[in-house]
N, CA, C and O atoms as CSV, one atom per row, in Angstrom:
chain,resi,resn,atom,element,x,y,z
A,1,UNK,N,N,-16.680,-4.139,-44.942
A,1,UNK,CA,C,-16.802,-4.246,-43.500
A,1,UNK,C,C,-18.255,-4.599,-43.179
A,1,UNK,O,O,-19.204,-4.033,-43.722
A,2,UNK,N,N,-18.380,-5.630,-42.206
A,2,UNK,CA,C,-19.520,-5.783,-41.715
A,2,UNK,C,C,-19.985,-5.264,-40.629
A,2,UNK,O,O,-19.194,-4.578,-39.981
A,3,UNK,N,N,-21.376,-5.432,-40.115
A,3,UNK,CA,C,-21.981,-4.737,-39.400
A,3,UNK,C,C,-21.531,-4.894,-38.245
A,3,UNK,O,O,-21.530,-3.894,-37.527
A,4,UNK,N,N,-21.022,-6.143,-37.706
A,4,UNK,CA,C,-20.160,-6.713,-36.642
A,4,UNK,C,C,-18.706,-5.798,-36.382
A,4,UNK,O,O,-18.200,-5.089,-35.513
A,5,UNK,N,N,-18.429,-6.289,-37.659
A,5,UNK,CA,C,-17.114,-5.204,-37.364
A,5,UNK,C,C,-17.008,-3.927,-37.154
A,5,UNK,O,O,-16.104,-3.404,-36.502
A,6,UNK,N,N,-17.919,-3.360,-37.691
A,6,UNK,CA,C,-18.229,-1.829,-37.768
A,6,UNK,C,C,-19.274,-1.479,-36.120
A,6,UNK,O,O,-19.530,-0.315,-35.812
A,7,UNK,N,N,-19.642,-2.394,-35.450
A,7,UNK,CA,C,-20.491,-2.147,-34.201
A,7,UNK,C,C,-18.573,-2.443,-33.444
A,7,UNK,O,O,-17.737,-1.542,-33.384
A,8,UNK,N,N,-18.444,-3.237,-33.190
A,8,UNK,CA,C,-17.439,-3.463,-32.928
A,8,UNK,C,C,-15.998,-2.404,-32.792
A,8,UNK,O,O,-15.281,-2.291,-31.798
A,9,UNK,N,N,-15.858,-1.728,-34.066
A,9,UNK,CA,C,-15.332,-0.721,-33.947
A,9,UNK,C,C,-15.584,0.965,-33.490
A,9,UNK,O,O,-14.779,1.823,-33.128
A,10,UNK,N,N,-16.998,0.998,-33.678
A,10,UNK,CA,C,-17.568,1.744,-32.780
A,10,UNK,C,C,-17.640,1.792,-31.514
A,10,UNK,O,O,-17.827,2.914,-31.043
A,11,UNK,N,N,-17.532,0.749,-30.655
A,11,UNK,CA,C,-17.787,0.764,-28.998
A,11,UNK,C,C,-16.352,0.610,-28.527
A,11,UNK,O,O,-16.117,0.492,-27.325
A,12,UNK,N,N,-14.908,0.604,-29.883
A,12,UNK,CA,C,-13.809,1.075,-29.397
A,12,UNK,C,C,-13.003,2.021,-29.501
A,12,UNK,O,O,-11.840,2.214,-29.148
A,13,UNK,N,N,-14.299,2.977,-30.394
A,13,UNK,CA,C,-14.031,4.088,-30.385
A,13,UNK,C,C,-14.904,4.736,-29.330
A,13,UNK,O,O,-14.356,5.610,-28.658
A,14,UNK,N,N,-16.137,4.461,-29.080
A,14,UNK,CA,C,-16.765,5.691,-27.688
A,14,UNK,C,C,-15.754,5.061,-26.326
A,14,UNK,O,O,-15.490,5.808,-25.385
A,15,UNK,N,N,-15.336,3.870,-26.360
A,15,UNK,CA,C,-14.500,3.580,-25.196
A,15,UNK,C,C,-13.512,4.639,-24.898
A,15,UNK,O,O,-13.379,5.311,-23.875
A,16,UNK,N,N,-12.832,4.644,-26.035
A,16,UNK,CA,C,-11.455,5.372,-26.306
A,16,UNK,C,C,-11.846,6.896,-25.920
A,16,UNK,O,O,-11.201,7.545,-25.097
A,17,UNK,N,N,-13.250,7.509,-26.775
A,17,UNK,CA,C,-13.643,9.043,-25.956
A,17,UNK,C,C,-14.137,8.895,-24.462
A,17,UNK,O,O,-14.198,9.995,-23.912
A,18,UNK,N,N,-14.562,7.681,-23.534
A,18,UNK,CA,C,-15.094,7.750,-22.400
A,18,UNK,C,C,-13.963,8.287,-22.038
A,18,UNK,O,O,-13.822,9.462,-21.701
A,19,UNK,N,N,-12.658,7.014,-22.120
A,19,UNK,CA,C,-11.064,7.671,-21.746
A,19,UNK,C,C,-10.784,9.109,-21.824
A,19,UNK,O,O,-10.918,9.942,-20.927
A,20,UNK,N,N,-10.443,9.252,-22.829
A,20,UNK,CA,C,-10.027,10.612,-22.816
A,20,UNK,C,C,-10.409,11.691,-21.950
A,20,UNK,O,O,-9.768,12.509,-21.289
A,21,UNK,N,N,-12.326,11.341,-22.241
A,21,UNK,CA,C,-13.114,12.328,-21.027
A,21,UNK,C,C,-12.522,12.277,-19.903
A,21,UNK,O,O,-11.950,13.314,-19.567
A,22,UNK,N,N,-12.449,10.982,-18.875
A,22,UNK,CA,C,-12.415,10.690,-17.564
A,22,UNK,C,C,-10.987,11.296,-17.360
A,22,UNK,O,O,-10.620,11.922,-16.365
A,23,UNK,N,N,-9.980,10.901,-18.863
A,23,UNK,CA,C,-8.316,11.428,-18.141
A,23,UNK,C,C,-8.397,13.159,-18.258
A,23,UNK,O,O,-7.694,13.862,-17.532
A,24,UNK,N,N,-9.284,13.698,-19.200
A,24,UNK,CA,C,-8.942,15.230,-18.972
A,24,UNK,C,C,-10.092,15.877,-17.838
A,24,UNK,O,O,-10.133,16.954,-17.243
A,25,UNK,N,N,-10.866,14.843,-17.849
A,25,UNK,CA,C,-11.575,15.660,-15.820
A,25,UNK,C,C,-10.727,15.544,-15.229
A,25,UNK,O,O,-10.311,16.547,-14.648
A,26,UNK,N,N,-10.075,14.356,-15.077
A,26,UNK,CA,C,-8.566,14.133,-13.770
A,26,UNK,C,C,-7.818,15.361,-13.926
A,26,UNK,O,O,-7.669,16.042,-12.910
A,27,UNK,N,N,-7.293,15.790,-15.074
A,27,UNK,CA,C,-6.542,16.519,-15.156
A,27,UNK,C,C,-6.881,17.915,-14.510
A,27,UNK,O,O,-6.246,18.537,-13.659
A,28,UNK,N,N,-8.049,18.234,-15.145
A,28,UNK,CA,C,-9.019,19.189,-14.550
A,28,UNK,C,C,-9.088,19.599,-13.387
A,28,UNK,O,O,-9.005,20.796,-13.115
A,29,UNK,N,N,-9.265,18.590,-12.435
A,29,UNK,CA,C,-9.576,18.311,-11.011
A,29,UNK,C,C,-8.013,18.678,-10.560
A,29,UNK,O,O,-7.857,19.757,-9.989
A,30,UNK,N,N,-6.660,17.693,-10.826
A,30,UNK,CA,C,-5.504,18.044,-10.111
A,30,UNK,C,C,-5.142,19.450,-10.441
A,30,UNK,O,O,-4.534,20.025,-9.537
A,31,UNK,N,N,-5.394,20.212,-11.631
A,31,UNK,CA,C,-5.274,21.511,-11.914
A,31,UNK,C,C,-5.381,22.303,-10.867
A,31,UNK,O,O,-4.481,22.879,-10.257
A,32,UNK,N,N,-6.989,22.312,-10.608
A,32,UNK,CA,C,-7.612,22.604,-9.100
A,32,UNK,C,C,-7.277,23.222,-8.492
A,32,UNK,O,O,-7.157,24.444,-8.405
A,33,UNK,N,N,-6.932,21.850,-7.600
A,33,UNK,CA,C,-6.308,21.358,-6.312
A,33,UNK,C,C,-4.625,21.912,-6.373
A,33,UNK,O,O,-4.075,22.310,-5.346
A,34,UNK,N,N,-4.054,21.882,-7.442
A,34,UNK,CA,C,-2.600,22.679,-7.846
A,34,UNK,C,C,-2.635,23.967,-7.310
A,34,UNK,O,O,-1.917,24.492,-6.459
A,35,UNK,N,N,-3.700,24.442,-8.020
A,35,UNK,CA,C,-4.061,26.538,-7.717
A,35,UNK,C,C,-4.118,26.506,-6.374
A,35,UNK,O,O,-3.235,27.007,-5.677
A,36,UNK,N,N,-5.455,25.746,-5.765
A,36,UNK,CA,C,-5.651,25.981,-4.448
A,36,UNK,C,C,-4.637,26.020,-3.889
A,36,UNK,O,O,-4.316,27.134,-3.474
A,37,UNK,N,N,-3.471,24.601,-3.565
A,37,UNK,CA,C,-2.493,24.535,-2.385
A,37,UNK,C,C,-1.729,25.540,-2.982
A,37,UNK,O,O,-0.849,25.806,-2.163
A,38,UNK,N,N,-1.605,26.193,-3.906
A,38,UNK,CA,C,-0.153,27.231,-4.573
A,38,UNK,C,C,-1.044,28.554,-3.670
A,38,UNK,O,O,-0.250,29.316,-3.118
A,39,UNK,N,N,-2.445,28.898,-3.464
A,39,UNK,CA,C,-2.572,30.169,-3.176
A,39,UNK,C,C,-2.741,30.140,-1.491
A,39,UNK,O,O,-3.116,31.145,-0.888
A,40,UNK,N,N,-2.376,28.695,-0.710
A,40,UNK,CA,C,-2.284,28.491,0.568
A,40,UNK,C,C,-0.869,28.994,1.088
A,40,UNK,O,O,0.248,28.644,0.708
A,41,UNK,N,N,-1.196,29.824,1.966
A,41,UNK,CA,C,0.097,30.750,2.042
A,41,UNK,C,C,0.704,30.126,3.943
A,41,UNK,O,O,-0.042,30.161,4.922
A,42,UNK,N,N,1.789,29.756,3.960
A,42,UNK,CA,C,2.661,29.021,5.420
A,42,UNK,C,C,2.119,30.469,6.545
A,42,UNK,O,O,2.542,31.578,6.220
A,43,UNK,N,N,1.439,30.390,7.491
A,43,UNK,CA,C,1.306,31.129,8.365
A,43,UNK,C,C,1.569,30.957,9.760
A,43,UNK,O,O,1.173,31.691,10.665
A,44,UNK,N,N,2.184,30.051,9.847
A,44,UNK,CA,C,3.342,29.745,11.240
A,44,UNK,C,C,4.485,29.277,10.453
A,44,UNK,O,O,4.508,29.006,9.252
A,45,UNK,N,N,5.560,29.215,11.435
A,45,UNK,CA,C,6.989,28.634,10.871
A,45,UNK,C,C,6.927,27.491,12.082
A,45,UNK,O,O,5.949,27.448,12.829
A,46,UNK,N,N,7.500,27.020,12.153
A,46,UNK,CA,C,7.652,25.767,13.268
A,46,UNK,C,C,8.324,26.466,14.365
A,46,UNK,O,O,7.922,26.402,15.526
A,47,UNK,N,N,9.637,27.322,13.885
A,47,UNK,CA,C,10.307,27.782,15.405
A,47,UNK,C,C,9.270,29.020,15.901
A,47,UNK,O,O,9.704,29.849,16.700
A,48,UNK,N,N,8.034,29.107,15.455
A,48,UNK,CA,C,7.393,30.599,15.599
A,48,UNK,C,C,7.020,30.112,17.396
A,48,UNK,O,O,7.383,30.770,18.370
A,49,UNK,N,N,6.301,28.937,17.440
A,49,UNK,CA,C,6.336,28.155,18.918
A,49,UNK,C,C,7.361,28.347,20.064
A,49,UNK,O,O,7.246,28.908,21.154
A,50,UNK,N,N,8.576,27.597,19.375
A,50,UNK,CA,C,10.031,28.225,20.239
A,50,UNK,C,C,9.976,29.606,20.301
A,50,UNK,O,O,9.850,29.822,21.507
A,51,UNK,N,N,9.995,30.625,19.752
A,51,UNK,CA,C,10.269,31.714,19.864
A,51,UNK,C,C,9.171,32.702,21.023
A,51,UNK,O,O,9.490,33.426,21.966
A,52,UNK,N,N,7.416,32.245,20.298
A,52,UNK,CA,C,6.610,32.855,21.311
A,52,UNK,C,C,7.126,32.220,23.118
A,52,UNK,O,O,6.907,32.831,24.164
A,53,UNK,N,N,7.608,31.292,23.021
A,53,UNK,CA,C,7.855,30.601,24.552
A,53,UNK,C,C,9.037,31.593,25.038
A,53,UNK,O,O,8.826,32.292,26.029
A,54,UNK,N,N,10.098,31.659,24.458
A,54,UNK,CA,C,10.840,32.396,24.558
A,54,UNK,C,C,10.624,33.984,25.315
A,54,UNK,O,O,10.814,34.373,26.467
A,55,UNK,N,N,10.107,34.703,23.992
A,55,UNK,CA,C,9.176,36.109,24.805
A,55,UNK,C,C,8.315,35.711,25.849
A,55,UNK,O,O,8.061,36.545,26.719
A,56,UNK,N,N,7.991,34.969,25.892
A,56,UNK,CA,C,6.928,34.717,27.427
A,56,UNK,C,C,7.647,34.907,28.248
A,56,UNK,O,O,7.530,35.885,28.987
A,57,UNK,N,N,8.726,33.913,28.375
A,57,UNK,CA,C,9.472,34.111,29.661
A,57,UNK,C,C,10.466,34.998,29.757
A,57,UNK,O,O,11.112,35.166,30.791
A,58,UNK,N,N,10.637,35.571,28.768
A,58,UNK,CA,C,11.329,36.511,28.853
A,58,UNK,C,C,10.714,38.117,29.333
A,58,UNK,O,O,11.419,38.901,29.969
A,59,UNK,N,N,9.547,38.375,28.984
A,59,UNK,CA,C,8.181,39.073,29.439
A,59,UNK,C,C,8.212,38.554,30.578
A,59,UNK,O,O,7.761,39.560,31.126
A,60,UNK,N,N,8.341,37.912,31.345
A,60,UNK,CA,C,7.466,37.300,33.065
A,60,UNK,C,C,9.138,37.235,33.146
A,60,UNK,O,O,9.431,36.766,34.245
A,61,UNK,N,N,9.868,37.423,32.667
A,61,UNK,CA,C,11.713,37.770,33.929
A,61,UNK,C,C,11.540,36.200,34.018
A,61,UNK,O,O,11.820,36.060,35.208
A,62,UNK,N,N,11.303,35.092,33.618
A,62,UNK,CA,C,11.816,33.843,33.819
A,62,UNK,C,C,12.920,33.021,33.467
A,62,UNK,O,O,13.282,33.383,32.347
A,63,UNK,N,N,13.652,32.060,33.893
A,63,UNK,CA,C,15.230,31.558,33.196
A,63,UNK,C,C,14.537,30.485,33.115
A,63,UNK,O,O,13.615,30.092,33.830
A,64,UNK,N,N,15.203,29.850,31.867
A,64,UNK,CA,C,15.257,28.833,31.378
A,64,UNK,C,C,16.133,27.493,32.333
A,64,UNK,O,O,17.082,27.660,33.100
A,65,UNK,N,N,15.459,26.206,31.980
A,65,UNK,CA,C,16.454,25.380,33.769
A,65,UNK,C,C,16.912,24.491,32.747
A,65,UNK,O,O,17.670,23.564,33.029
């Protein structure tokens, strides 16, 4: 093997570790971001809106039209 080939095969091998690096930070990073939204906990429901409107007027004796 020559020096060509052997430079050559070297810069497709640190290529190949840049890869790897950059895909297991990604991985790293969506890991994350996985934990975080999993320990974000739903603190309204959508009908929680309908419902507070509801007791309002139902609190103030109001009918619905």
């Amino acid at each position: 093997m020559d020096k060509k080939e052997m430079k050559k095969k070297v810069e497709l091998w640190e290529a190949q570790l840049q890869d790897e690096k950059a895909k297991s930070y990604r991985e790293r990073v969506r890991e994350e971001a996985r934990i975080v939204i999993d320990g974000i906990k739903r603190t309204v429901e959508f009908d929680d809106c309908i419902q507070a409107e509801k007791d309002f007027l139902a609190m103030i004796d109001a009918t619905n039209h």
